[in-house]
CHARMM-style PDB file with segment names, atoms N, HN, CA, C and O in Angstrom:
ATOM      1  N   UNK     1       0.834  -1.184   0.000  1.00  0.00      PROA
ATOM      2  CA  UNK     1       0.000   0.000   0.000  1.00  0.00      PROA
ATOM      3  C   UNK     1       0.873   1.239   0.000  1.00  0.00      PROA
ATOM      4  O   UNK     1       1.969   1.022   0.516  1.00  0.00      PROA
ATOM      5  N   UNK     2       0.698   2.440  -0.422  1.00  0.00      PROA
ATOM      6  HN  UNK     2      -0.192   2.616  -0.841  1.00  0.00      PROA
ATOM      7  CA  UNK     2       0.669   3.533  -0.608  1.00  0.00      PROA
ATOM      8  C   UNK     2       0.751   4.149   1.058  1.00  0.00      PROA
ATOM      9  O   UNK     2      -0.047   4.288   1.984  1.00  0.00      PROA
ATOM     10  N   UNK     3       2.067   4.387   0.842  1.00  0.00      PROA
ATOM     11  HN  UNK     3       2.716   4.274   0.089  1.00  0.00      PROA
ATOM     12  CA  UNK     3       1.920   5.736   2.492  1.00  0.00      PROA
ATOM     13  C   UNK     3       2.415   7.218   2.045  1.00  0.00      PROA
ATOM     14  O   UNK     3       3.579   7.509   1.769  1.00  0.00      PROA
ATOM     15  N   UNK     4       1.308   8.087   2.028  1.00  0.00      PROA
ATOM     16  HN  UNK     4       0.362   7.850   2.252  1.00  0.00      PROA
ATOM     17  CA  UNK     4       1.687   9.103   1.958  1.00  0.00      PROA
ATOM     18  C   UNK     4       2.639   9.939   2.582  1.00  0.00      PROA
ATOM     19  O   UNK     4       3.087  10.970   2.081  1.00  0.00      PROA
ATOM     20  N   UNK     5       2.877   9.570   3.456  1.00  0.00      PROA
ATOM     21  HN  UNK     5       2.512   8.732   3.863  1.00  0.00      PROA
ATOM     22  CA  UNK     5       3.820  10.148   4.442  1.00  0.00      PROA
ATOM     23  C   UNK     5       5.591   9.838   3.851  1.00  0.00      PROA
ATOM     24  O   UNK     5       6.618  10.457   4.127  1.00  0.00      PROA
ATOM     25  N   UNK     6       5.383   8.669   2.987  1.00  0.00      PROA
ATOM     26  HN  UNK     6       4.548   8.165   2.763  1.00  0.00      PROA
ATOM     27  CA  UNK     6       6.791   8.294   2.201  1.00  0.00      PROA
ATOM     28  C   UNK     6       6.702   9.271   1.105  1.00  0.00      PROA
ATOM     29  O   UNK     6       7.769   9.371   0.499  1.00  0.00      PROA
ATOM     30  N   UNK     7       5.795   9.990   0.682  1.00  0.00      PROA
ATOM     31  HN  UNK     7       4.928   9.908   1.174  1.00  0.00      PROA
ATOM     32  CA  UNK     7       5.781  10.768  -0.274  1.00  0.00      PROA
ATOM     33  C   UNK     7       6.491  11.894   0.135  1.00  0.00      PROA
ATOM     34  O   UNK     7       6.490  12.269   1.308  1.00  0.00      PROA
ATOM     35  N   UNK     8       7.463  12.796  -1.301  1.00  0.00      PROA
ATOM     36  HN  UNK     8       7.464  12.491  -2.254  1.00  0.00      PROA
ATOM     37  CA  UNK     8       7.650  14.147  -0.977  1.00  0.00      PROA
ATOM     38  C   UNK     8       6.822  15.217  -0.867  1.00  0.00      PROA
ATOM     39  O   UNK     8       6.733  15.976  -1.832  1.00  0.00      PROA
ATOM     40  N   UNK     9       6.205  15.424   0.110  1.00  0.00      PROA
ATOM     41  HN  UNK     9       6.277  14.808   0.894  1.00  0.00      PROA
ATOM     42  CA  UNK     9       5.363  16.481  -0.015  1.00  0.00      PROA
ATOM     43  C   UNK     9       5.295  17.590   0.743  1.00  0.00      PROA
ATOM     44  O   UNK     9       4.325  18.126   1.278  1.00  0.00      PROA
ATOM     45  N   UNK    10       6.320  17.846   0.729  1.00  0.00      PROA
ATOM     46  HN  UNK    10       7.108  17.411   0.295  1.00  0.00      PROA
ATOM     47  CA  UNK    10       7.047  19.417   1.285  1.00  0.00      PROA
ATOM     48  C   UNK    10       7.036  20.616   0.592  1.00  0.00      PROA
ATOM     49  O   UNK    10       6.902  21.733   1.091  1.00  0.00      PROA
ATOM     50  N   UNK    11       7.264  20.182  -1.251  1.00  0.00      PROA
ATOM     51  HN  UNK    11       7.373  19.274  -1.656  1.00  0.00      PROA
ATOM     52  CA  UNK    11       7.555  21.161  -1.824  1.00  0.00      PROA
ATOM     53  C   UNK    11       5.780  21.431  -2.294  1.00  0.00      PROA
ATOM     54  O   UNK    11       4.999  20.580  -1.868  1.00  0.00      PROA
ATOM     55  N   UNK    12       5.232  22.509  -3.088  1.00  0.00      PROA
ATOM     56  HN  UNK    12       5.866  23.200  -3.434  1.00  0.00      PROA
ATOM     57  CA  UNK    12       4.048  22.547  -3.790  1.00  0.00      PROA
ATOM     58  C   UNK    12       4.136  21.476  -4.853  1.00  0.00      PROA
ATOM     59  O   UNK    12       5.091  21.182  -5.572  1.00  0.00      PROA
ATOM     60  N   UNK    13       2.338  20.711  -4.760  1.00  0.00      PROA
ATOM     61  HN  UNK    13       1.561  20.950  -4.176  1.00  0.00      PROA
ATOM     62  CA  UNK    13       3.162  19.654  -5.540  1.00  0.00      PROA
ATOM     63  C   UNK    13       1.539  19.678  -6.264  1.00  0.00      PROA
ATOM     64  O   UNK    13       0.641  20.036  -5.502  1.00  0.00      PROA
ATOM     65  N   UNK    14       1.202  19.360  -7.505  1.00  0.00      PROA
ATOM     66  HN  UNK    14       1.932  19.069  -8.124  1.00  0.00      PROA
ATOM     67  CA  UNK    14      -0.020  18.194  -7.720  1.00  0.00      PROA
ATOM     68  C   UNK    14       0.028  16.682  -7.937  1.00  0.00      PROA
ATOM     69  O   UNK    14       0.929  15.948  -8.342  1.00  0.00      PROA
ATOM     70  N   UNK    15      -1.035  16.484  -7.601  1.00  0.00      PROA
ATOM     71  HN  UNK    15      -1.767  17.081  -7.272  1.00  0.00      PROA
ATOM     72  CA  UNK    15      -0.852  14.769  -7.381  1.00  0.00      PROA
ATOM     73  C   UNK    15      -2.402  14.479  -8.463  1.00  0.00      PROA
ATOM     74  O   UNK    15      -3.460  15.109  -8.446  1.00  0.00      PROA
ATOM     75  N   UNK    16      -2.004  13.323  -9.307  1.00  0.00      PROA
ATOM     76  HN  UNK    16      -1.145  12.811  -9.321  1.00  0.00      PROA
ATOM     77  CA  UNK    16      -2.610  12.598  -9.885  1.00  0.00      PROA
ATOM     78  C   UNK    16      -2.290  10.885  -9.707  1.00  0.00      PROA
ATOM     79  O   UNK    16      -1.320  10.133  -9.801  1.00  0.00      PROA
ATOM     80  N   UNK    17      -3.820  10.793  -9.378  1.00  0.00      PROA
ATOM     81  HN  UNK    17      -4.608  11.403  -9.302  1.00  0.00      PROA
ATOM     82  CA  UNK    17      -4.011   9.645  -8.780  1.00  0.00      PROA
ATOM     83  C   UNK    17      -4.901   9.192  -9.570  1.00  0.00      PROA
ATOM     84  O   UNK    17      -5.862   9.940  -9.750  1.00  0.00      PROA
ATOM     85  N   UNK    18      -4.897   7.596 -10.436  1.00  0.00      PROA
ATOM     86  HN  UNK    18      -4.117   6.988 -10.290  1.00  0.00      PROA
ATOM     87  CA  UNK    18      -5.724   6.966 -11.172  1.00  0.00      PROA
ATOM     88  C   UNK    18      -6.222   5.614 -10.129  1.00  0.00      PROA
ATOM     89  O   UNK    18      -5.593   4.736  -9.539  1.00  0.00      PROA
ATOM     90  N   UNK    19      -7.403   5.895 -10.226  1.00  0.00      PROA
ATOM     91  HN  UNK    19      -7.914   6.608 -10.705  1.00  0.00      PROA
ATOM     92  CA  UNK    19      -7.717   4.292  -9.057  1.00  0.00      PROA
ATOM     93  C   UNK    19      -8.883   3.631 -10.332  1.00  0.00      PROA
ATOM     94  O   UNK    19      -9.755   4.030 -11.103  1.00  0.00      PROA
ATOM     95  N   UNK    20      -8.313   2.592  -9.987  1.00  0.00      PROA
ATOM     96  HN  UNK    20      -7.604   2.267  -9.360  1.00  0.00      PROA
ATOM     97  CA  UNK    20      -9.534   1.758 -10.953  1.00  0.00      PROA
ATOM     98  C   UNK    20      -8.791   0.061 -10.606  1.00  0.00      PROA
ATOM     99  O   UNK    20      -8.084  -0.352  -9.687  1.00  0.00      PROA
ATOM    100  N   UNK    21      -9.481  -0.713 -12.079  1.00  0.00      PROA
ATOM    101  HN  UNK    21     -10.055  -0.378 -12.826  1.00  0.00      PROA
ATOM    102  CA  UNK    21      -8.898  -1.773 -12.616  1.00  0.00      PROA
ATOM    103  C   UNK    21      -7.423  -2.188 -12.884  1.00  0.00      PROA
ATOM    104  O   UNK    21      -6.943  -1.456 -13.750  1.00  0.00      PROA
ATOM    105  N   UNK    22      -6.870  -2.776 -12.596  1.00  0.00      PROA
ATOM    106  HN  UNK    22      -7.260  -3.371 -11.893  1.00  0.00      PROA
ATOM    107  CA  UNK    22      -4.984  -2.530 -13.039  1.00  0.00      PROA
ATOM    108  C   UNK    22      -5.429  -2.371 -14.404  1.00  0.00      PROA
ATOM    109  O   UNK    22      -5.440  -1.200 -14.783  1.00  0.00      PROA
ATOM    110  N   UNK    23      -5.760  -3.143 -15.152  1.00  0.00      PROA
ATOM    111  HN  UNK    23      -5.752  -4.095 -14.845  1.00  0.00      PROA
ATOM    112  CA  UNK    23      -6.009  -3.034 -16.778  1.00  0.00      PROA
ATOM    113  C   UNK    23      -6.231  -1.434 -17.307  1.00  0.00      PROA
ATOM    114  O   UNK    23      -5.764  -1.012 -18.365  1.00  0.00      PROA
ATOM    115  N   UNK    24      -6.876  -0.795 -16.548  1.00  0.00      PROA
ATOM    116  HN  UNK    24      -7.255  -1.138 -15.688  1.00  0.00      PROA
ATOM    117  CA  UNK    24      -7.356   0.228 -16.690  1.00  0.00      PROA
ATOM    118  C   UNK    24      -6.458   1.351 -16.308  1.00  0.00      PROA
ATOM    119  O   UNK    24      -6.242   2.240 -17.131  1.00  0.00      PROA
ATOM    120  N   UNK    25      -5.938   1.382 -15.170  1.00  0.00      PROA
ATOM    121  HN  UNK    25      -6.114   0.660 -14.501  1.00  0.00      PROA
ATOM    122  CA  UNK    25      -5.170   2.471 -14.881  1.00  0.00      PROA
ATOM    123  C   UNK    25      -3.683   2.415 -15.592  1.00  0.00      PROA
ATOM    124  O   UNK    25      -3.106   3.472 -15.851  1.00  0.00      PROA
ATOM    125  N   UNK    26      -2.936   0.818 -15.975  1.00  0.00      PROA
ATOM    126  HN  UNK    26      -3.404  -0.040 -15.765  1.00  0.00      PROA
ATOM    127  CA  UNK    26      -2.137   0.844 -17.000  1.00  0.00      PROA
ATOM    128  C   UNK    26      -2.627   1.011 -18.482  1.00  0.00      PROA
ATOM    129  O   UNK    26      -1.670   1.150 -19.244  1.00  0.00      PROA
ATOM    130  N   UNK    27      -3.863   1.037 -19.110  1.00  0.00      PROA
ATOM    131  HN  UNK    27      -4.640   0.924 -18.491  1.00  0.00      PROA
ATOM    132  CA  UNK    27      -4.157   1.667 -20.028  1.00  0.00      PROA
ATOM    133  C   UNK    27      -4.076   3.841 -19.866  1.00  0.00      PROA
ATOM    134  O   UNK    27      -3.369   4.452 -20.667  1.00  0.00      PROA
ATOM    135  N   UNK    28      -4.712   4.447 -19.005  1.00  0.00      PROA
ATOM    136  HN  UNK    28      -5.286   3.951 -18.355  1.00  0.00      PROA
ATOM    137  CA  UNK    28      -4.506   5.472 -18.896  1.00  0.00      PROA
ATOM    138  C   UNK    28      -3.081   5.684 -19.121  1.00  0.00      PROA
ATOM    139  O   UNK    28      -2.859   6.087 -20.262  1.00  0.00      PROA
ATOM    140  N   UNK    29      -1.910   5.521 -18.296  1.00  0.00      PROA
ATOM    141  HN  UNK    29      -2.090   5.193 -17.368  1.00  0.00      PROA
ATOM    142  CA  UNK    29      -1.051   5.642 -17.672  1.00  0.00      PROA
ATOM    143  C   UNK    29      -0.524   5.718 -18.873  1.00  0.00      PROA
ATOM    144  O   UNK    29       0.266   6.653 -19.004  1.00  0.00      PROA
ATOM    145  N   UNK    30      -0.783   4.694 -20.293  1.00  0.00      PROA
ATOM    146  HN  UNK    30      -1.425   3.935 -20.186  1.00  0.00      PROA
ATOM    147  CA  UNK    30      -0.012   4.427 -21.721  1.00  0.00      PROA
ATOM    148  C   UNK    30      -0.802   5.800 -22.120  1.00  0.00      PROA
ATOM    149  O   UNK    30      -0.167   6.664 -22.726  1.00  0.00      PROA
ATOM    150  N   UNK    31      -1.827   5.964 -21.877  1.00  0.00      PROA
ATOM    151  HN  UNK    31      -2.343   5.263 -21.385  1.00  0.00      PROA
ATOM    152  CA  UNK    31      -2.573   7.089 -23.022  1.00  0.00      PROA
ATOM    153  C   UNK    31      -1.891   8.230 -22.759  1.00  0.00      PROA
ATOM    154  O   UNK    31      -1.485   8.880 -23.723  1.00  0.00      PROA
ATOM    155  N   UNK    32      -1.628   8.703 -21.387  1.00  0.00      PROA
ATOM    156  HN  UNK    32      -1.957   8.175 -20.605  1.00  0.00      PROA
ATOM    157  CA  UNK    32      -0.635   9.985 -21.156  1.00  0.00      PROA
ATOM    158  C   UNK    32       0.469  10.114 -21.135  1.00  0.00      PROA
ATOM    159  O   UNK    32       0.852  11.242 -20.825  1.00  0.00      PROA
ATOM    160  N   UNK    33       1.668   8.930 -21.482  1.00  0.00      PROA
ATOM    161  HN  UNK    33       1.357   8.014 -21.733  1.00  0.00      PROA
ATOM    162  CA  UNK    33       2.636   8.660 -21.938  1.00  0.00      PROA
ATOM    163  C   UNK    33       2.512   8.788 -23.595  1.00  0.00      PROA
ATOM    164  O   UNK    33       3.331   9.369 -24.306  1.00  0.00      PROA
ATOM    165  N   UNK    34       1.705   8.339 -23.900  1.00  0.00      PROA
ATOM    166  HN  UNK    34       1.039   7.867 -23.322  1.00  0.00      PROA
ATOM    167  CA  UNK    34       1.509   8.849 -25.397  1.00  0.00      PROA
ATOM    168  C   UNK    34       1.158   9.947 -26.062  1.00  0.00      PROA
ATOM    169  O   UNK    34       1.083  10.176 -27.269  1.00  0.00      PROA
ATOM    170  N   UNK    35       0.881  10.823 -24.790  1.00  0.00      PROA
ATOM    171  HN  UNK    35       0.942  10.637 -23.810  1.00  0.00      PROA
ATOM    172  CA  UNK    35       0.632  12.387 -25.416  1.00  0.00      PROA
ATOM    173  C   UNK    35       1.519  13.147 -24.703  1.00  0.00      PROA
ATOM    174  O   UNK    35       1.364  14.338 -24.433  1.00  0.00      PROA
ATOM    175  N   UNK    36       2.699  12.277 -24.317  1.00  0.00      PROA
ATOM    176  HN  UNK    36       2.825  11.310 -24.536  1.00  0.00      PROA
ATOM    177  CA  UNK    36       3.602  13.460 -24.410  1.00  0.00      PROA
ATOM    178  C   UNK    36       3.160  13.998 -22.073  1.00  0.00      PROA
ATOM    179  O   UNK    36       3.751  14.911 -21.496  1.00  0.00      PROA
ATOM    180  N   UNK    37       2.270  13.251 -21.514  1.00  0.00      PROA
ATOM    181  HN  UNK    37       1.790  12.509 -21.982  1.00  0.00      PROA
ATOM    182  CA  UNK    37       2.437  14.266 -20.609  1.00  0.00      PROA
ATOM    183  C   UNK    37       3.506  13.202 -19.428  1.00  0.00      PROA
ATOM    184  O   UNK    37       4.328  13.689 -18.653  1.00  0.00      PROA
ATOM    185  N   UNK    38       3.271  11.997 -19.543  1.00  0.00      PROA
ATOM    186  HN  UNK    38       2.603  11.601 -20.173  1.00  0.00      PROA
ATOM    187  CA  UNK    38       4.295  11.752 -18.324  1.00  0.00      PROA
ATOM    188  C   UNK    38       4.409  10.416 -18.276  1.00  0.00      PROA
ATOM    189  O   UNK    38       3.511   9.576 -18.231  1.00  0.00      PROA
ATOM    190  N   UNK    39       6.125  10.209 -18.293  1.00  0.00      PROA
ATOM    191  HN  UNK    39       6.855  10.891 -18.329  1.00  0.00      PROA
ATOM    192  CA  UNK    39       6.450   8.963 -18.591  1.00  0.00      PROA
ATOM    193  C   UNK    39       5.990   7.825 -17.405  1.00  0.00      PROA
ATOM    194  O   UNK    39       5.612   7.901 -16.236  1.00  0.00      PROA
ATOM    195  N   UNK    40       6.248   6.686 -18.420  1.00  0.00      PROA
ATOM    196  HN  UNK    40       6.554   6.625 -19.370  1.00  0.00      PROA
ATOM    197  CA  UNK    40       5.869   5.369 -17.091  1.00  0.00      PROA
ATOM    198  C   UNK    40       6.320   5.511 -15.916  1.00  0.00      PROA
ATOM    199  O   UNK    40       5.630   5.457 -14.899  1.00  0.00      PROA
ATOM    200  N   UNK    41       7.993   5.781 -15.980  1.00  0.00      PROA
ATOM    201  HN  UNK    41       8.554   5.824 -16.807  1.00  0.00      PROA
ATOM    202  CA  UNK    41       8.464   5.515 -14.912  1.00  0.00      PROA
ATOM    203  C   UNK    41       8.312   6.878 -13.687  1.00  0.00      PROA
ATOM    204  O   UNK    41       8.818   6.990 -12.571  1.00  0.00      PROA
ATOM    205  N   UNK    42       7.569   7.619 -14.317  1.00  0.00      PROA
ATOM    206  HN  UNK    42       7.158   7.528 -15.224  1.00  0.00      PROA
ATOM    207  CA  UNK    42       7.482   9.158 -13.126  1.00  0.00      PROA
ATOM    208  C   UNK    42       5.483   8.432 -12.294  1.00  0.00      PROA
ATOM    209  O   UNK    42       5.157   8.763 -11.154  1.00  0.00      PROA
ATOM    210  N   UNK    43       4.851   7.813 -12.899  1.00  0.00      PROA
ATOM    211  HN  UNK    43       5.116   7.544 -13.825  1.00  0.00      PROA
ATOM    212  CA  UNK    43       4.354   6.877 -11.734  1.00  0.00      PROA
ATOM    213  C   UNK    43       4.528   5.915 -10.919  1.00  0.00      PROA
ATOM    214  O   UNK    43       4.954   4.836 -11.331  1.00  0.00      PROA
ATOM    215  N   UNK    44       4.180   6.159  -9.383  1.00  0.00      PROA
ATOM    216  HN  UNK    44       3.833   7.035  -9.049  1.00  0.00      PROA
ATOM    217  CA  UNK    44       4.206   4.797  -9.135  1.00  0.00      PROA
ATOM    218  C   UNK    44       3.483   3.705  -9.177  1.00  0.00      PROA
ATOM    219  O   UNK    44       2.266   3.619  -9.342  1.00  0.00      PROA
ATOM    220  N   UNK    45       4.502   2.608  -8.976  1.00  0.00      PROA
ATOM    221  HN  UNK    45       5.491   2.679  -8.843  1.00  0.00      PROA
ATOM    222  CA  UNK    45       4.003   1.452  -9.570  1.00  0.00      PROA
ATOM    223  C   UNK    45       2.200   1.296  -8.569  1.00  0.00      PROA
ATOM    224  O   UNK    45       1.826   1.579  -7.430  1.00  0.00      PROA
ATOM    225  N   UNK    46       1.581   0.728  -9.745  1.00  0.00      PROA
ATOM    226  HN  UNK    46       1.884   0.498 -10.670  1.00  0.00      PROA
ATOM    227  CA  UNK    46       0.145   0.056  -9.346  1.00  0.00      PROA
ATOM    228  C   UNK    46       0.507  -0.480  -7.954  1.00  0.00      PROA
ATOM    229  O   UNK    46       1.597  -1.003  -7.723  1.00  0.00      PROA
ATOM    230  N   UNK    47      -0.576  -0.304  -6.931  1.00  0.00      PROA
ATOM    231  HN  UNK    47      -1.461   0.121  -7.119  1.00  0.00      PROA
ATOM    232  CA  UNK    47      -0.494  -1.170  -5.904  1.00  0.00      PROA
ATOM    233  C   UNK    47      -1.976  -1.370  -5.099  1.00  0.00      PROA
ATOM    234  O   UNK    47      -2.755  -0.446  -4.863  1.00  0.00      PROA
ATOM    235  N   UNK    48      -2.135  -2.470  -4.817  1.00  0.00      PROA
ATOM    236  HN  UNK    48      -1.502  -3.220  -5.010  1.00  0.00      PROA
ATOM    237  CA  UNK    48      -3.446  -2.807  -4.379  1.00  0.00      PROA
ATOM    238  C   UNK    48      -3.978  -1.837  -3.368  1.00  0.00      PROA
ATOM    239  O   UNK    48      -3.278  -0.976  -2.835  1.00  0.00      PROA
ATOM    240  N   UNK    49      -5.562  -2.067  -3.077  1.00  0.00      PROA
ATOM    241  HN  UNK    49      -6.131  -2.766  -3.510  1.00  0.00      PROA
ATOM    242  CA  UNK    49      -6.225  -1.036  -2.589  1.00  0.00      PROA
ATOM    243  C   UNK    49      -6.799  -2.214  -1.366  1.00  0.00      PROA
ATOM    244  O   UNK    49      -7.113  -3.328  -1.785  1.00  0.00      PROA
ATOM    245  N   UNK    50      -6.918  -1.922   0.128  1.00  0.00      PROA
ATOM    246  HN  UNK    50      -6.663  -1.017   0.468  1.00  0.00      PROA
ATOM    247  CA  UNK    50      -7.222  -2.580   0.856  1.00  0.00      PROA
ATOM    248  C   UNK    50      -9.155  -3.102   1.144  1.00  0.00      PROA
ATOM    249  O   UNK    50     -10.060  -2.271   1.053  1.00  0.00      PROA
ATOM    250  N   UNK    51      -9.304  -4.018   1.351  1.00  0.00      PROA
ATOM    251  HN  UNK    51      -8.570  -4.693   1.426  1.00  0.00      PROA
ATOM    252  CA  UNK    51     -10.747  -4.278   0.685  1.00  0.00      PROA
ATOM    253  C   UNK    51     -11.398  -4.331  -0.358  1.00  0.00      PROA
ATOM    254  O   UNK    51     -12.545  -4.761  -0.486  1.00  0.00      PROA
ATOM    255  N   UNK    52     -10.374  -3.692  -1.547  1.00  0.00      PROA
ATOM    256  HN  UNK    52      -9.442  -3.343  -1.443  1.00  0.00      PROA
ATOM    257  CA  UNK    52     -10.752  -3.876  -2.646  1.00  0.00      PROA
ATOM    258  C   UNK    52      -9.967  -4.789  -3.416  1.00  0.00      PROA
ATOM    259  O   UNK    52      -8.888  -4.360  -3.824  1.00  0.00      PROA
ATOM    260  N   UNK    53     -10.245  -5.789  -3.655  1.00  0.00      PROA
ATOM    261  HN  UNK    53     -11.122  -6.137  -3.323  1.00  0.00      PROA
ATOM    262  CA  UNK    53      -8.971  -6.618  -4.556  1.00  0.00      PROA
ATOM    263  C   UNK    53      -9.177  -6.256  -6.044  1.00  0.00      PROA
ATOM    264  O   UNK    53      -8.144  -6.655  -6.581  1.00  0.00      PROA
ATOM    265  N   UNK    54      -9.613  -5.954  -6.568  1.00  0.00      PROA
ATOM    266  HN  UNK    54     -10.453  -5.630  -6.132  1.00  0.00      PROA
ATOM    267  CA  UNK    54      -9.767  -5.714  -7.875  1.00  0.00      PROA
ATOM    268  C   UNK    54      -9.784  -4.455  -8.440  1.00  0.00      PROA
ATOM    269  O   UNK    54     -10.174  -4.057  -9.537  1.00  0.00      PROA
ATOM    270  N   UNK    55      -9.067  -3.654  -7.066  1.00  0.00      PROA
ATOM    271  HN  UNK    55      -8.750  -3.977  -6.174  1.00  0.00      PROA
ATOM    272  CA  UNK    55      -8.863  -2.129  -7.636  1.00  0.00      PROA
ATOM    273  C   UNK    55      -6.990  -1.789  -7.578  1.00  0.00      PROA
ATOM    274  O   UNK    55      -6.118  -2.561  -7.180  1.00  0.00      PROA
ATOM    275  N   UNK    56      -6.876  -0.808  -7.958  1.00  0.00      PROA
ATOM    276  HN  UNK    56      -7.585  -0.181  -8.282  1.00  0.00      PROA
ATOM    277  CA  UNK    56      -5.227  -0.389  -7.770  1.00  0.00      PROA
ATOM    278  C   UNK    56      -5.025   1.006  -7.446  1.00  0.00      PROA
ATOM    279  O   UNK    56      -6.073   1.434  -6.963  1.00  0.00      PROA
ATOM    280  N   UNK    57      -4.366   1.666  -7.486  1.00  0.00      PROA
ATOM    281  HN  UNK    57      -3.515   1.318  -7.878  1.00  0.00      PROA
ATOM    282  CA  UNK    57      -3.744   3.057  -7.114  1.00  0.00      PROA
ATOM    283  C   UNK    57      -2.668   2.971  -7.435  1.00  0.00      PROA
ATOM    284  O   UNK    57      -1.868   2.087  -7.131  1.00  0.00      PROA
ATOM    285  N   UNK    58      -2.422   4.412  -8.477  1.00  0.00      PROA
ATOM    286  HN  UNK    58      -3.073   5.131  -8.725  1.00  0.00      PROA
ATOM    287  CA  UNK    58      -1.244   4.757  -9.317  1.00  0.00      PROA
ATOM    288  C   UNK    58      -1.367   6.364  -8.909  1.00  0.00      PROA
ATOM    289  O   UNK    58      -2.358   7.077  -8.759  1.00  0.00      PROA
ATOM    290  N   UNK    59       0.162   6.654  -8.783  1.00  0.00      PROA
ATOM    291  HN  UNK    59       0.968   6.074  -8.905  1.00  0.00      PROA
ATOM    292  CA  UNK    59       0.157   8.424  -8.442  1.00  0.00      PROA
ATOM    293  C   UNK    59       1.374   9.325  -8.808  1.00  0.00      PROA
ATOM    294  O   UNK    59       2.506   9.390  -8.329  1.00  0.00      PROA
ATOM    295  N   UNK    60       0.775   9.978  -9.791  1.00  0.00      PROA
ATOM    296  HN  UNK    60      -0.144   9.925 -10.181  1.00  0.00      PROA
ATOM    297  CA  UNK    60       2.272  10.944 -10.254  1.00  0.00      PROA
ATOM    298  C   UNK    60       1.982  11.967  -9.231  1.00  0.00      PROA
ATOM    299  O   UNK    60       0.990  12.011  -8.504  1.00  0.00      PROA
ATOM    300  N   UNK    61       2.951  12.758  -9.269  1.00  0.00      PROA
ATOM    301  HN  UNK    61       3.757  12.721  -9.859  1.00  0.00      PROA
ATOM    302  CA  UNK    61       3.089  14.108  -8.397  1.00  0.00      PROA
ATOM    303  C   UNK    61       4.174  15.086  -8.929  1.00  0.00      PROA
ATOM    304  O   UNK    61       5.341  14.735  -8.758  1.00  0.00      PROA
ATOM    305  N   UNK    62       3.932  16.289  -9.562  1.00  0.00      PROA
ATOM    306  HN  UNK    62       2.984  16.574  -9.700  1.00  0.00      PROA
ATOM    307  CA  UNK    62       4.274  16.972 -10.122  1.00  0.00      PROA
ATOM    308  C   UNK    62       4.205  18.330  -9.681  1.00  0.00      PROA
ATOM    309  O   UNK    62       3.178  18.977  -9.476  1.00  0.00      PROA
ATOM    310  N   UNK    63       5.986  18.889  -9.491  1.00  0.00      PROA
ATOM    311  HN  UNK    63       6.820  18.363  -9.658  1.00  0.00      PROA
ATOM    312  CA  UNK    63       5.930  19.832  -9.085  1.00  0.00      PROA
ATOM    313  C   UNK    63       4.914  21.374  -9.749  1.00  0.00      PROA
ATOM    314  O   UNK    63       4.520  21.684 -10.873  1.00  0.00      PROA
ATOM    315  N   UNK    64       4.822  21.899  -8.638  1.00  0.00      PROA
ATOM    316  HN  UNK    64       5.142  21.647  -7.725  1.00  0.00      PROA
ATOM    317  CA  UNK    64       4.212  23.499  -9.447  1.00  0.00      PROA
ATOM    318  C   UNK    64       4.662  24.533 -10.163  1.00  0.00      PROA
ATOM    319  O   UNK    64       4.947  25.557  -9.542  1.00  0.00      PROA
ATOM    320  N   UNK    65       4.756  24.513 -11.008  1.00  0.00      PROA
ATOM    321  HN  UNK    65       4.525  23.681 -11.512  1.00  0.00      PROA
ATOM    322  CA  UNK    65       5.737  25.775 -11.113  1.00  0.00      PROA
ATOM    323  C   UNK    65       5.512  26.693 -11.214  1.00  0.00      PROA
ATOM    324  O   UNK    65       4.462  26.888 -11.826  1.00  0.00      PROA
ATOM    325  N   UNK    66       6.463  28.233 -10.604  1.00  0.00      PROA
ATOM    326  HN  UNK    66       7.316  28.074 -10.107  1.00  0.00      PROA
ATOM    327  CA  UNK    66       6.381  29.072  -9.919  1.00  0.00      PROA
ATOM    328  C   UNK    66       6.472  30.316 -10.846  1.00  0.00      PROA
ATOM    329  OT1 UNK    66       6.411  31.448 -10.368  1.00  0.00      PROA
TER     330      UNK     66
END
């Protein structure tokens, strides 16, 4: 699981978060890699959602700029 608290979040940041299907959120994840907004590896990896087995959570976080 996902701990936010391991996250950097000191600096101003936005966070995009895809929750769904793994199928699904690695389909998104290709569609905005394909337009150019953000590579595979600047998400993190899919990781299960508690009570939900058939969901995931993926999360870029991108600084603001000033």
């Amino acid at each position: 699981m996902i701990n936010l608290t391991d996250l950097n979040l000191k600096k101003p940041a936005l966070r995009f978060v895809l929750i769904g299907p793994r199928q699904a959120v690695q389909d998104n994840r290709l569609i905005l890699r394909q337009l150019g907004y953000a590579e595979l590896h600047e998400w993190s990896p899919p990781q299960a959602i508690a009570n939900h087995p058939d969901q995931v959570i993926s999360i870029l976080i991108r600084a603001i700029a000033s």
